[in-house]
N, C-alpha and C positions, 0 to 999 in steps of 0.2 A: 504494500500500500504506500502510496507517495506522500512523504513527511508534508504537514501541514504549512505553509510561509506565514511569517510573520515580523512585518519590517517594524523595528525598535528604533526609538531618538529617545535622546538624552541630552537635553537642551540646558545648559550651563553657563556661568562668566567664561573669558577668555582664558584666566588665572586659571580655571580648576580644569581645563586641558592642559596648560603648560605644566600643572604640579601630575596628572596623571602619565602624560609622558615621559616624565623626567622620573618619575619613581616608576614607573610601571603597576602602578598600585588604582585598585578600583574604589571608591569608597559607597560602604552600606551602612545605614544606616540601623541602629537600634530599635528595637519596637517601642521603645519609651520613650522614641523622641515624634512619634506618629503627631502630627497635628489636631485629628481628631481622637480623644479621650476615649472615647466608647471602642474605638475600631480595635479589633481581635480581644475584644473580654470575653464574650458570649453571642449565643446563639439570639438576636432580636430578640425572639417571639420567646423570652426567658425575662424579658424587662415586667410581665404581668406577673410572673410568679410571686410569692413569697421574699421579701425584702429582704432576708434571713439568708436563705437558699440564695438569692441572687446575689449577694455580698460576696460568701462563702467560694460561691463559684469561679467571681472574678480575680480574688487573690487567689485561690488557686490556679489560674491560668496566666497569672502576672507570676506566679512564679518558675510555670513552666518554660514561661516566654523570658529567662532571665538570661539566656546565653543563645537566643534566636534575631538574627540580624536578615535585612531588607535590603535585597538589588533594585529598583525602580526605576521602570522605562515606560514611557508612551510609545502604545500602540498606532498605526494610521500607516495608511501607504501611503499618504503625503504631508507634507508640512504641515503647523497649525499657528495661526498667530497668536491663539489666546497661550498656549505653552512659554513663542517665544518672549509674551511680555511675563508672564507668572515666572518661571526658572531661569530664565535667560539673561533680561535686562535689554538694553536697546541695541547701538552700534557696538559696543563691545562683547560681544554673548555668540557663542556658537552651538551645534546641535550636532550629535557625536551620533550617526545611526552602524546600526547592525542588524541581523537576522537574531531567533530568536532560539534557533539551536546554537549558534555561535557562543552566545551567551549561557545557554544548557551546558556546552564541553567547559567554557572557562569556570562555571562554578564546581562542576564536577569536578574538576581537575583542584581547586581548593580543597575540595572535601576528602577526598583519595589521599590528602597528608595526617588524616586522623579517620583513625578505623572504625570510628564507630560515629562519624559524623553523618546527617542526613536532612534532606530539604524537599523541598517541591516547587515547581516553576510553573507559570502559564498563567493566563487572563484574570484578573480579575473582576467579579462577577459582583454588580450595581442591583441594590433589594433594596427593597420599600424600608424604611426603618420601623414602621409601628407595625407588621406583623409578619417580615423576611421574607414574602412576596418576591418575589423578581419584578422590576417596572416595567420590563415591557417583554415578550416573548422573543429569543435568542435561541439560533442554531446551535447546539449542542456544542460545545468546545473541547475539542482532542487533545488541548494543550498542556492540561495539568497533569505531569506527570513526576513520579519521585526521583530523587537522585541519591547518589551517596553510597552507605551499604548495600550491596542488592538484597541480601540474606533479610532485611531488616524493611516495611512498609515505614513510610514518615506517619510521625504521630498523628494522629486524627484532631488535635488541637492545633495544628499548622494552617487545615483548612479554614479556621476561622481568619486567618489573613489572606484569605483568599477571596474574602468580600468586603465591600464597603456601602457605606451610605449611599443612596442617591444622589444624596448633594452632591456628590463630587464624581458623577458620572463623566462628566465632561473631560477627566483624567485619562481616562481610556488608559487607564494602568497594567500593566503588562508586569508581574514582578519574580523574583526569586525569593523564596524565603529557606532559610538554612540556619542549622546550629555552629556557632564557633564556640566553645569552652574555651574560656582562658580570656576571653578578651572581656575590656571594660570601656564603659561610659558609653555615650548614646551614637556614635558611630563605631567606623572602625574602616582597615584599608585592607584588600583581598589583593594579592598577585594575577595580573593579568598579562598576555600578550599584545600590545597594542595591533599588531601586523595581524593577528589573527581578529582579536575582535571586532574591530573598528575598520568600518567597511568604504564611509564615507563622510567626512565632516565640514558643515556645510556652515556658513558664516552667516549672521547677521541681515535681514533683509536691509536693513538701516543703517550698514557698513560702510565708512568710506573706500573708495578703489587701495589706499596704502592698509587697509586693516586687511583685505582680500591678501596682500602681498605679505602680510607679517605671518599671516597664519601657514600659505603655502609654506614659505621659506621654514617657518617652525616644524613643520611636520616632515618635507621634503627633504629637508638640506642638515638642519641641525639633528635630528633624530632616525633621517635616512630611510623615510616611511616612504617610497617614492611612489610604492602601489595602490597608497590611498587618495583617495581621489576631494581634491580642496575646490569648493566651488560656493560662489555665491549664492541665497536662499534665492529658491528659485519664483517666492513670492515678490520678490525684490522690487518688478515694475510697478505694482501696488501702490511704490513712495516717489514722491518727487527728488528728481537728480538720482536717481538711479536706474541703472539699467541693467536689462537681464545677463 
């Protein structure tokens, strides 16, 4: 059966490509540093229960979720402009895409340095908040699938970061979720290959033509990525004094 496509962006300042390159280092995020409070305590439709029960349940799931870190990418097969104003910033901000098995081997390949580490990747899935509904009917998604131990299923409390509010549908978030043991505070930085992950990164709608050229020569020349391909956002004509 032919693996599913699924093109990723990661829409960032200019800095946090030059610090990725320069270390080779991904950074994920901790689930305590989530924006939204509620996302991966519980099941919705567990907020009518018993206030008792429902307490009970979410510290024990804030503690299972104590050494569980978050990859995050936007899904789309094309650009988005609300992304590149929310992550990005204006002319300085670029958007790092990949495919979504790319991103599968390079977290495997983290987890494979600890034997008993384990995760699960693929779409994340937008529910009603007041009773876990789904909001609107969705094609079945192939995409969630485990990594890590084979011997071992990911715990059944991962998939609660596998949803989110509605509010924040507009994310179209695409994520990994996985354990590191050992690490602390509300990030952390995973080993990557830049040459293998990063397929394509695309600058700025709002870039002047010499920021086009600072980022080429960064990726091309100084770090010798010559097969990735540095190109203006292709929303670009959208702005005045710019052209595709």
């Amino acid at each position: 059966m032919e693996e599913p496509k699924e093109t990723l962006w990661r829409y960032m300042p200019f800095a946090q490509l030059v610090r990725m390159l320069q270390t080779q280092k991904l950074w994920v995020s901790h689930v305590s540093s989530f924006e939204d409070k509620l996302e991966g305590t519980l099941d919705f439709t567990h907020w009518k229960i018993n206030p008792d029960v429902r307490k009970d349940a979410i510290e024990n799931l804030i503690s299972a979720f104590s050494n569980t870190y978050v990859s995050c990418w936007h899904s789309a097969s094309s650009e988005s402009l609300a992304m590149w104003r929310l992550y990005g910033g204006q002319g300085f901000s670029v958007a790092v895409q990949t495919e979504w098995m790319r991103l599968a081997r390079t977290i495997e390949g983290v987890l494979d340095y600890k034997t008993d580490s384990i995760g699960i990747i693929g779409a994340v899935n937008y529910v009603n908040p007041f009773d876990g509904s789904p909001v609107e009917k969705t094609k079945p998604n192939p995409l969630v699938i485990p990594m890590g131990v084979r011997n071992l299923s990911a715990p059944y409390y991962f998939q609660y970061l596998m949803r989110k509010s509605s509010a924040f549908a507009y994310e179209k978030e695409f994520r990994a979720v996985f354990d590191l043991k050992g690490q602390e505070g509300r990030g952390g930085e995973v080993p990557f290959k830049p040459e293998y992950l990063i397929t394509c990164v695309y600058v700025s709608p709002e870039a002047d033509d010499w920021m086009i050229e600072t980022v080429k020569e960064l990726v091309h020349q100084q770090f010798g990525l010559t097969h990735i391909d540095v190109r203006r956002s292709d929303i670009s004509p959208h702005f005045r004094g710019h052209n595709a």
